[in-house]
N, C-alpha and C positions, 0 to 999 in steps of 0.2 A: 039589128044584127050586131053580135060582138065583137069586140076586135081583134086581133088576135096575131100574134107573133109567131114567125117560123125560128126555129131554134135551129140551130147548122153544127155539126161537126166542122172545125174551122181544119182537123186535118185530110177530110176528102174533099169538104166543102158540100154534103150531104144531109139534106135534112132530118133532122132527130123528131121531134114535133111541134106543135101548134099549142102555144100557151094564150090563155084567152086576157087580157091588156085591161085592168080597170079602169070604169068612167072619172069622171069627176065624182057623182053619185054616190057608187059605189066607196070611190075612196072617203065621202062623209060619212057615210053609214062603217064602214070599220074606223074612224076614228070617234064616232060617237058611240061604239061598242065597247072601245078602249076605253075611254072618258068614263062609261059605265063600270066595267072591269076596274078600276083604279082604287075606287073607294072600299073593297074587299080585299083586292091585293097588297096595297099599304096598310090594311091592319092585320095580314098573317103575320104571326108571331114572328120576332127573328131567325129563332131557329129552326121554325116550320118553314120558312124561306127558305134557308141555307137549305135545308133536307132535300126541297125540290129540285134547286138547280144541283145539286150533287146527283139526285135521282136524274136528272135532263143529260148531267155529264154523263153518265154511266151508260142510258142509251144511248148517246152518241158514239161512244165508245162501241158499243156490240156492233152498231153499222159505220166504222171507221172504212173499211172493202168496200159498203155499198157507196158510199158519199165519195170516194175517190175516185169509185168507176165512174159516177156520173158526172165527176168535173175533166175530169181525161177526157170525156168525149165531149162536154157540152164547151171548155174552155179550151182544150188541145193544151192540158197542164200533162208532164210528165206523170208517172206512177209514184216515183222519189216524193215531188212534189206534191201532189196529190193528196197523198197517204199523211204528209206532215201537215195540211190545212188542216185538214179534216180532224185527226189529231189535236192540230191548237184549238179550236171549236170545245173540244172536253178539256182541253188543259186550262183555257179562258174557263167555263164555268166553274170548273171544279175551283179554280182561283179567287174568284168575286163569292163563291158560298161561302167563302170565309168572312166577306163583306158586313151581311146584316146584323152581326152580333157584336160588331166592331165600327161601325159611326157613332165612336164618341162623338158628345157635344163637350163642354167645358163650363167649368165654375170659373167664371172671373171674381178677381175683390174687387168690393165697392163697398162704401160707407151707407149705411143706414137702411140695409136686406142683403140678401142674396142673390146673384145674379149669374145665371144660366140659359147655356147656349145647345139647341136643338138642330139637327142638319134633318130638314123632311125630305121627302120625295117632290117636284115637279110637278108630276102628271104623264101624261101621254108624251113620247118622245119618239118622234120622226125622225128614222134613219135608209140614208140614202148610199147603196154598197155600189162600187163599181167591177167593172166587169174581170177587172185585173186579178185580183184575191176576194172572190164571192164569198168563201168562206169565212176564210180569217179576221176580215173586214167587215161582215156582220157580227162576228161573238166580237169583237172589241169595241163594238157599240153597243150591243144588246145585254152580255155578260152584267159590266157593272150599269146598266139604267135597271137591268129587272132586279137585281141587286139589293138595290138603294130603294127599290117600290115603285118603281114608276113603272107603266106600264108600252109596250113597242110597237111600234108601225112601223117596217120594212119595207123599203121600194126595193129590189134588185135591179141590175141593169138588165134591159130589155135583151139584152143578146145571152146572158148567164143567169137566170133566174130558177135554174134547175133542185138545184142544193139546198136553195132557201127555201123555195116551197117543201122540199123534207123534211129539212129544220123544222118547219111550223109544224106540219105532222106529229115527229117524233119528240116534239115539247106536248103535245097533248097526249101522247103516251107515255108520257113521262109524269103527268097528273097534274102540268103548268096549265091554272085553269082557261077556260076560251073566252077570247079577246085580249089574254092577258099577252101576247107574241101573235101577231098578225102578219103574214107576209102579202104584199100587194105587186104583183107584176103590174108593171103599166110604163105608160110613157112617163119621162121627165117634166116635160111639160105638162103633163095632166097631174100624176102623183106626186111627183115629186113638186110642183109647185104648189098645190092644194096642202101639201105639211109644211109649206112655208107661207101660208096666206090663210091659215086656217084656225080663227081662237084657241081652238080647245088643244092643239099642238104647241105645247111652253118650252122645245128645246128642238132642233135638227143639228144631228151630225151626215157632214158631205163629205166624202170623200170621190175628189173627184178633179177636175182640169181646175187651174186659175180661174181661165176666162168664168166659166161656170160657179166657181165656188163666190164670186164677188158679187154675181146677180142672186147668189142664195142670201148673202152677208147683209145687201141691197135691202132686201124683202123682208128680211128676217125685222131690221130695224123699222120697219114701221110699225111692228109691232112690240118693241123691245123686248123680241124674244132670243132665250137663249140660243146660243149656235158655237160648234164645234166644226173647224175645218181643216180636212187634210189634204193640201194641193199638190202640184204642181213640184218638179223636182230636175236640180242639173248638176248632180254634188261632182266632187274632182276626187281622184284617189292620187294623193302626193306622193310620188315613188322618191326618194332621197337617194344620192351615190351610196349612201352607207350601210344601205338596207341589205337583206339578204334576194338580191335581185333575183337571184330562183324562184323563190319561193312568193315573190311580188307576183312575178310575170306569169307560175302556176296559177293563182288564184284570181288574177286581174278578171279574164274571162267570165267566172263565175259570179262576177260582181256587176257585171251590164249585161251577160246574156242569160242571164238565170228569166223563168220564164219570157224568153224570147226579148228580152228589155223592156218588157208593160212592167215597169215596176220604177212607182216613183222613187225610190230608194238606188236606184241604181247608177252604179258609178259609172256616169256616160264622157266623163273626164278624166283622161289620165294625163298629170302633170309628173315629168321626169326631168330630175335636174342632167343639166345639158352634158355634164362629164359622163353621164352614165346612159346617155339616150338611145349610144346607136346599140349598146350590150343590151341595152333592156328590150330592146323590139325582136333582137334575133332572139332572145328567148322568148319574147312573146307569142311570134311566129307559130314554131309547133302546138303551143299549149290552145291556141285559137281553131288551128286545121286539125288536131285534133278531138276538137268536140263533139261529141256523139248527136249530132240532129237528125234525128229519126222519128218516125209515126208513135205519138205518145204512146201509143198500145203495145210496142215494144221495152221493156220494161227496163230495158239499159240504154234508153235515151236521155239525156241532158238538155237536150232542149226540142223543144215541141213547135209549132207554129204561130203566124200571128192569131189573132181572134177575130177579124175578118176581110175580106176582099178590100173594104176602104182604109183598114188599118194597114195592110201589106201595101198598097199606094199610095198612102202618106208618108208613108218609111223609103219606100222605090223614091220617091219625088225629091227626099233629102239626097242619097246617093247619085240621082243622076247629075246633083251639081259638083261632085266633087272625084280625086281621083283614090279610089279604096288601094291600101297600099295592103293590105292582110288580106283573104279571103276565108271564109268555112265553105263547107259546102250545105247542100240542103237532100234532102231525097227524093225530091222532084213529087212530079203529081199532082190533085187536082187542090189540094188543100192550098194556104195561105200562108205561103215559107217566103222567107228573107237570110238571106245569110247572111253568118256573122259576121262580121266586117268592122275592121278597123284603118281609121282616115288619118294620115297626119295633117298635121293643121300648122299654119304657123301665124295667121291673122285673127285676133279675137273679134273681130266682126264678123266672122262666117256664119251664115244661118247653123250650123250642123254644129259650133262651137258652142253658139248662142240660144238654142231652141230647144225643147224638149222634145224630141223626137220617137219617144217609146216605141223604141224597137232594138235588136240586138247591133248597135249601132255604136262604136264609143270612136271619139275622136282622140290624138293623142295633141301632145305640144311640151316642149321642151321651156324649161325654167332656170334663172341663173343662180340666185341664193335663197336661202331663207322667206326674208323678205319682199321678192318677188312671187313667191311660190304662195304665201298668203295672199296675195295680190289679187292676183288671177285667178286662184279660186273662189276668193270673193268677189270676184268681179260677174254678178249676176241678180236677176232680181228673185234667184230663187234661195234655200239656204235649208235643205232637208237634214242629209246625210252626208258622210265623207270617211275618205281612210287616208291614211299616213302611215308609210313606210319609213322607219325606220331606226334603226341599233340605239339609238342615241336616247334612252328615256327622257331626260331634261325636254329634249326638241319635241320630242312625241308630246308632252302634257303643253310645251308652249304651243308647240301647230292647232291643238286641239281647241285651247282656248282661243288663240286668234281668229279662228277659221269660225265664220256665223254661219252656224247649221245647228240642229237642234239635237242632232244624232252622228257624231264622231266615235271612228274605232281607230286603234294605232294596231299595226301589224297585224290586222285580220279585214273583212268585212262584215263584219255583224251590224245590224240597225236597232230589229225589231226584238225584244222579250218580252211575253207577256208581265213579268211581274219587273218591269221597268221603265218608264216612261217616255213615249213618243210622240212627236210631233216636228212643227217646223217654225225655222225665222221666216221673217222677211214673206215675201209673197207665197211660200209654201204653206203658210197655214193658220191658222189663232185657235190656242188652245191645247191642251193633252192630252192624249189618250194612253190606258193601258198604265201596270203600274199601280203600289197602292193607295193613291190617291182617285184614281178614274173616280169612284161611287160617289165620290163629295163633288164634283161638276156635274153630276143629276141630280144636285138638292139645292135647296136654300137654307142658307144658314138664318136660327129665327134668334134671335136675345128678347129672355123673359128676366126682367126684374123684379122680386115678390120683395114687399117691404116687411119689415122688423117692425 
């Protein structure tokens, strides 16, 4: 009998359907179809590559409407949202087709020949999406490995594997040959550890918890194979007295509750130097109450729901230790809402200061100068992303560089551009994604020496 996943609307809490889970079996037989696939797909021409994923971006693009409906309902991602994964999906490929006809190697001198340096493809490269950004999350893995030749095995998350299985679809009507983009629903334990325990897989990129991504890192080295990791995240948005505190306190919200707070990137820290702390909360006040959290299928919502019953009571579990001094509201109903809520804090030992709590959850805490406000924002063992507020350019480039995270914005919150490079210090991560280097972390660099 097979196994098989119920997929929920996480905003009625209403079953969509029943996705059938692969074996162990199964997921060798799709990597040994890869493994077969590889050896024709690394030798289409480069610009017979580029042509494809341009052709792959283009049907992405015609079903931009249809892949947004299905994450609104399979994810409870707003329609805003939605429309912009989906979006980045053609904007990643059409990106990386520029790729294949552009991994220069290099002539180095050397005395007594010539000496040349070739970047190949891999192989088969297991990637593992979470359930947060199903989309986006896979084209920044898949994008530059099909890229560069290598060819994809896809695990989605058990609870969002909607999208992905269209994706795979709409690559073979795209004329991306078969085997060559694989998508695998199944469990973590079965899939996703079979592409971490499996020869013929030479790269996984995780995207996914700490705790989790150490036991991929774990496995991955016994076989000394490659690995890409995106963790785990608890950045701080440093508001300075000198900032334009409107316009801090307008945007603070949309930086920890943008999809509901599943989003490692999100500023679940807000440090405000202490002369401007109590101004900055009465402006935060309104811009928090209000947010639009409404049933993603209203199309001027901002914020949507958790993504399931266990995630809305892990996020409930933080809050009932603390006292919420903001509230948002929710729409009530049978879906998996939390509201937005903001804590002050004045102890860095709090679990809610200290914890990744992915939900629309940020704590606040007051800072004395400069050098305190570094302080405690690096005081974590996470180090993704971060923002800095404030007038002062000088301060903005020094907070940026003192502050260890891998993704810093001064007077905005921006993280992610595709055609800029992402990733994290410290326990968030090892390695980059996205950006025009991604295609050269699916290859190996070879040096050929011919003598004179």
């Amino acid at each position: 009998m097979t196994d098989t996943f119920t997929v929920v609307n996480p905003a009625t809490a209403r079953a969509i359907t029943d996705v059938p889970l692969a074996s162990v079996e199964e997921a060798d037989a799709a990597i040994a179809r890869a493994h077969e696939a590889f050896a024709s797909w690394r030798a289409v021409a480069p610009g017979e590559r580029a042509a494809l994923l341009r052709r792959y971006a283009a049907v992405v693009d015609a079903h931009v409407e249809e892949l947004a409906e299905i994450e609104v309902r399979n994810a409870g991602h707003t329609w805003g949202n939605a429309r912009w994964e989906a979006g980045n999906v053609r904007d990643c490929l059409n990106y990386y087709a520029g790729a294949p006809e552009r991994l220069f190697g290099r002539q180095v001198p050397v005395a007594g020949g010539t000496d040349v340096t070739f970047h190949e493809p891999l192989g088969v490269v297991g990637i593992i999406v979470p359930w947060n950004f199903p989309m986006p999350i896979a084209a920044w893995g898949m994008a530059p490995a099909l890229a560069a030749g290598n060819t994809v095995v896809l695990k989605p998350a058990e609870l969002t594997p909607l999208t992905a299985l269209r994706l795979a679809e709409l690559a073979l009507e795209a004329g991306i040959p078969e085997g060559v983009l694989t998508v695998l629903p199944g469990r973590g334990d079965v899939v996703g550890e079979r592409f971490v325990t499996h020869p013929l897989v030479r790269k996984v990129c995780f995207t996914g918890s700490t705790a989790v991504g150490k036991r991929v890192m774990a496995g991955c080295a016994e076989q000394v194979k490659r690995v890409t990791l995106e963790l785990g995240g608890k950045s701080s948005n440093i508001v300075f007295a000198d900032a334009d505190l409107a316009a801090a306190a307008a945007a603070a919200p949309y930086a920890v509750f943008d999809n509901a707070g599943q989003d490692c990137c999100a500023r679940s820290r807000i440090l405000v130097e202490r002369s401007a702390y109590d101004e900055f909360l009465s402006l935060l006040e309104p811009a928090v109450t209000g947010l639009r959290v409404l049933d993603p299928t209203d199309e001027s919502s901002e914020m949507g729901p958790l993504i399931s019953a266990r995630q809305r009571d892990t996020v409930a579990g933080y809050l009932s230790e603390v006292d919420v001094t903001i509230a948002g509201s929710t729409p009530g109903g049978d879906g998996f809402w939390v509201a937005p809520s903001v804590v002050a804090v004045d102890d860095p030992g709090q679990r809610i200061w200290r914890e990744e709590v992915f939900g629309p959850v940020v704590a606040v805490m007051p800072f004395d100068d400069e050098a305190d406000a570094v302080a405690r924002a690096n005081d974590t063992d996470y180090g993704l992303s971060g923002s800095i507020y404030t007038r002062d350019l000088g301060r903005g480039l020094r907070v940026a560089r003192a502050v260890e995270a891998g993704n810093l914005s001064v007077n905005s919150h921006s993280s992610v551009r595709y055609w800029t490079p992402f990733g994290g210090y410290k326990q968030s991560g090892l390695g980059r994604e996205l950006g025009p280097d991604a295609p050269m972390a699916f290859t190996e660099e070879k040096n050929v020496f011919i003598a004179h």
